[in-house]
N, C-alpha and C positions, 0 to 999 in steps of 0.2 A: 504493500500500500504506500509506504513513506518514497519509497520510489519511482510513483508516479508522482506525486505530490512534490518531490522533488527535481522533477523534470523545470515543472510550474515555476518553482522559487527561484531557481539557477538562470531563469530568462533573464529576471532585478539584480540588479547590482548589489553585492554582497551587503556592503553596510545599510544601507534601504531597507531589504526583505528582513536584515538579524532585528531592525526594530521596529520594524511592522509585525513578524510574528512573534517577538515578544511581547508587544502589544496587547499581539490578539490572547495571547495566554491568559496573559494578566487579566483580559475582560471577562474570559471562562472561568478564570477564578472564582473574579468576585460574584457568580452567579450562583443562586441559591443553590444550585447542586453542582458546581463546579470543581471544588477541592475535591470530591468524592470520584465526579468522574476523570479528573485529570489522572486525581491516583492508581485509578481502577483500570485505567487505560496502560500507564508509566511508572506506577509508582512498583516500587521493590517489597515482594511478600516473602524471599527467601530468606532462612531465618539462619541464624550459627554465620554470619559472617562477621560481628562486631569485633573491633579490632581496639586494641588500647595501646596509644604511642600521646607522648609529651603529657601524660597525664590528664588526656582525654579520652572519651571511647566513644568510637566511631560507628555509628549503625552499619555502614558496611565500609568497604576499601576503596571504593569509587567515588571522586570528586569532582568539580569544575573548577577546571586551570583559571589562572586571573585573565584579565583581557575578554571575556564572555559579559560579565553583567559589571562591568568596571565601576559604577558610580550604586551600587546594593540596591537595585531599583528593583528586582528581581526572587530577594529569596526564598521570600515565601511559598511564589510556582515553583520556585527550582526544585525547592523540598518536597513537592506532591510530585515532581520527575523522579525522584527516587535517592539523587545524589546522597553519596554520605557528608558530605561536606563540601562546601564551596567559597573559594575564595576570591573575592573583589580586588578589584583595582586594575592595573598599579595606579595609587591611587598619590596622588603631590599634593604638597601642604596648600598653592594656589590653583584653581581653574583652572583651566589652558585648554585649550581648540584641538591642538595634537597641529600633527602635518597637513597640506592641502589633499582635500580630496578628487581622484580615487586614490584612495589607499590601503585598498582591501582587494583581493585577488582570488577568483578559484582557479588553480589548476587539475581541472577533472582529470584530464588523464592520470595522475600523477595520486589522487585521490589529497592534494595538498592545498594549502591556502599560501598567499603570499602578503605581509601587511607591512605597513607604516607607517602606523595607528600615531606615534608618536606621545604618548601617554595623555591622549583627550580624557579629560575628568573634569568633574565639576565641584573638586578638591575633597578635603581630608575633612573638612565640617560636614558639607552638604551630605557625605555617604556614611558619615557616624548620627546625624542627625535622622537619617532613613533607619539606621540599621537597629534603633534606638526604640522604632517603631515595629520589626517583625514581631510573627507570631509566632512563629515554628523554633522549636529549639537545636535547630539543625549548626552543627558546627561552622564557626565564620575564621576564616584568614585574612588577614588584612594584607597584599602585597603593597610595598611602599618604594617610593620612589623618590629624584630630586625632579624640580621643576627644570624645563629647558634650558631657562635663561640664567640660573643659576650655575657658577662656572663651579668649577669639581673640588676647588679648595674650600668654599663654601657650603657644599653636599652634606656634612654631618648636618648641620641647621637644618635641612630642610628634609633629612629624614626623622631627625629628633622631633620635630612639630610635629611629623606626620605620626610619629609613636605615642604623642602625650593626645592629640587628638583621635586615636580610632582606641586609646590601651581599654576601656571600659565596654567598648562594643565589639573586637573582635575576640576569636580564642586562641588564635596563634598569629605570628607577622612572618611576613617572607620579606628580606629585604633584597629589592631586586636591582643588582647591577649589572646585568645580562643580557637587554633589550639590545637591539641595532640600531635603536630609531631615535634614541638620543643622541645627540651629537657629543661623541667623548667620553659616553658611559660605561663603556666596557674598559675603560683604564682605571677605573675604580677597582678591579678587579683584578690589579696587580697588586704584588704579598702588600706593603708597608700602608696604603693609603686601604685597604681593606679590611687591614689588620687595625686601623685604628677606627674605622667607622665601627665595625663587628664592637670593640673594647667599648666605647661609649657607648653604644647603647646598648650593653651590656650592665653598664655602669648604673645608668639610667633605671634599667629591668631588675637591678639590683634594690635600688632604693623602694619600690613597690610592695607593698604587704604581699602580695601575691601575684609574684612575677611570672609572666605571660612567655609560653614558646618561643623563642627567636630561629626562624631559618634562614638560609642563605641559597636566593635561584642565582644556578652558573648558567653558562652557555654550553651549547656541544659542540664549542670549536674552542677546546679549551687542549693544549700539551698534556702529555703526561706529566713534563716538569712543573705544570700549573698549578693540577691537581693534585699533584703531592702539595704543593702549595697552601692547595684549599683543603686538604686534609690536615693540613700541622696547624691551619688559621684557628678551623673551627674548634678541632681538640684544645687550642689554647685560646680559645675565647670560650668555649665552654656554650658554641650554640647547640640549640636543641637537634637539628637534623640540615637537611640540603634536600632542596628541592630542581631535579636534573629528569627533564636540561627545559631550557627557553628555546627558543626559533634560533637556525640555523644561519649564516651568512652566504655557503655553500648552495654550489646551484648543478653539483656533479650530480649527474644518473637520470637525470629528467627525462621521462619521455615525451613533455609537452617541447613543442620545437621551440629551438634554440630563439627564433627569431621573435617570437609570443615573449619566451621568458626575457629577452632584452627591452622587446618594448615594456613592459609590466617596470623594470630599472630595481632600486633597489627596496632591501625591505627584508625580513624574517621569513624563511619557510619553515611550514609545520608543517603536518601529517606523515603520509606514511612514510617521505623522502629522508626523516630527521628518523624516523622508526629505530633502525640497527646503531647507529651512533649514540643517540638514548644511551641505550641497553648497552651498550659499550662501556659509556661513561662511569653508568652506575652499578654493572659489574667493578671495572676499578677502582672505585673509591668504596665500597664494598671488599674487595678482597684485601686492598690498600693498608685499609681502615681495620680488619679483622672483625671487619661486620659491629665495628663500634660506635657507627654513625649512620642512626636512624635517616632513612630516606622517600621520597616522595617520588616515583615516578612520571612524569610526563613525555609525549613524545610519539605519535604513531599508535596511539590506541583506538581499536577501532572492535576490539571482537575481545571474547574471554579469553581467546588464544596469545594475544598480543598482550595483555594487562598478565598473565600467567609467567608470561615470557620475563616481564619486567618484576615479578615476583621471586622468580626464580635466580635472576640478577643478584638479587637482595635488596630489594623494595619494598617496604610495608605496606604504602598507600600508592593510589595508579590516578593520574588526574586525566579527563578530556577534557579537547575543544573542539580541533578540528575533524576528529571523531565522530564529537553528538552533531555536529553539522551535516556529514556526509551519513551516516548512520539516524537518525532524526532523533525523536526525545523518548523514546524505549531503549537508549544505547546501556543506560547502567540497568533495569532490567533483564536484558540480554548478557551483560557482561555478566551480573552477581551471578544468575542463574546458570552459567555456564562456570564459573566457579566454583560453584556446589556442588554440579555433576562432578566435578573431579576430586573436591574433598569428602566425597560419597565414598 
């Protein structure tokens, strides 16, 4: 069914149709039997999959990656799709527009999306102010981020705002220096200036009667020599886990023609093309690590075969995006229950 229906969607331009059908959800919602049939339709009845990581437990191991419902407009539906948890953002302490649009892509053949979303949010108040408002007790990530125009010496500030404004409304924070679509954000991401972001708000998470998860999203265009890097960081900042991997810069293996993906220019790939590199990743920092650094996987999920995959890595949790896109909104239904079959 979702396959025809996705003929339909794919005619609209990506960012158009993502907020028109979340729209429409949202209006099924609020109708008097809405929650009931969204669930009934998506929601997840398989039972024995709760998971407990950072001192939280997870109705199941499937979540939504940040960059899907960026500013928490969202949770409520998201929670009657099934997810076990979703996390918002990236979200910066001011406003901002992101990049000129188009800046969203499908590459169908390829089953992949291509963005440079450039971290469009409507800040770090406006989505603690929403989040302030659900009803569901479905677990929240806050991913955080600096704003554009702030230059990278400046960056602790303006993930620190972004921590004191969401610490009350999410359940864990991703702090993400991994996007392509910031201009110079991935240099955050070398050892000493990442090493001191991670220590402060550390510092920060310290001073809190009851200090909240702290993660760290890399990229999977990271060295080995990096990732041992990001392995000695986290151990000696003492975050809670890593979240691997963000969109790729990498445009090897494509089957959409070369001349599509030039015009399309720059920007993150996701879906199945980042798949293997994933699971690469968080295989090594996994064996690296001696499985002592809890992890999130992202990257190519699309089926309980591929979430299994990245379990097997050493994964606790599996997030989509460009997954429940090309998959429609039964993706984490289909994935739990295909996880159960094999924990049977």
């Amino acid at each position: 069914m979702y396959n025809l229906i996705k003929k339909f969607l794919f005619r609209y331009p990506p960012e158009s149709i993502h907020h028109s059908v979340m729209r429409g959800i949202k209006t099924v919602y609020s109708l008097p039997l809405g929650k009931s049939i969204l669930t009934a339709f998506c929601g997840v009845k398989t039972k024995g999959l709760e998971k407990e990581l950072f001192g939280l437990r997870f109705s199941n191991p499937v979540g939504l990656a940040a960059g899907f419902d960026k500013d928490a407009k969202y949770i409520d539906e998201l929670a009657c799709l099934g997810f076990g948890f979703v996390e918002i953002g990236t979200v910066t302490p001011l406003p901002q527009p992101g990049n000129e649009q188009p800046r969203l892509f499908r590459l169908p053949e390829d089953k992949a999306l291509i963005n440079r979303m450039g971290f469009n949010n409507e800040g770090a108040a406006a989505a603690a102010k929403r989040l302030q408002k659900k009803k569901s007790n479905i677990i929240v990530g806050g991913n955080i981020g600096k704003n554009k125009l702030t230059p990278n010496e400046d960056a602790v500030k303006d993930y620190e705002k972004c921590f004191h404004a969401l610490y009350d409304t999410v359940d864990y924070f991703v702090v993400n220096v991994s996007s392509p679509n910031t201009p110079n954000l991935r240099a955050l991401q070398e050892k000493e200036p990442l090493k001191q972001l991670l220590h402060h708000l550390q510092v920060l998470n310290s001073q809190k009667i009851k200090p909240k998860p702290i993660l760290l999203k890399i990229a999977p265009d990271l060295t080995n020599e990096q990732l041992d890097d990001i392995i000695e960081i986290v151990k000696d900042t003492q975050l809670a886990g890593i979240v691997a991997t963000n969109t790729t810069i990498s445009r090897a293996g494509l089957k959409t023609p070369a001349a599509t993906v030039n015009e399309i220019g720059a920007g993150g790939l996701s879906g199945l093309p980042v798949k293997r590199k994933a699971t690469e990743v968080i295989r090594y920092i996994h064996t690296h690590s001696q499985g002592s650094i809890p992890i999130i996987a992202v990257g190519g999920i699309f089926t309980a075969e591929d979430a299994q995959e990245k379990l097997d890595a050493g994964a606790s949790l599996v997030q989509v995006y460009t997954g429940f896109i090309y998959e429609g909104p039964t993706i984490v239904r289909q994935i739990c229950e295909g996880l159960a079959r094999r924990e049977a």
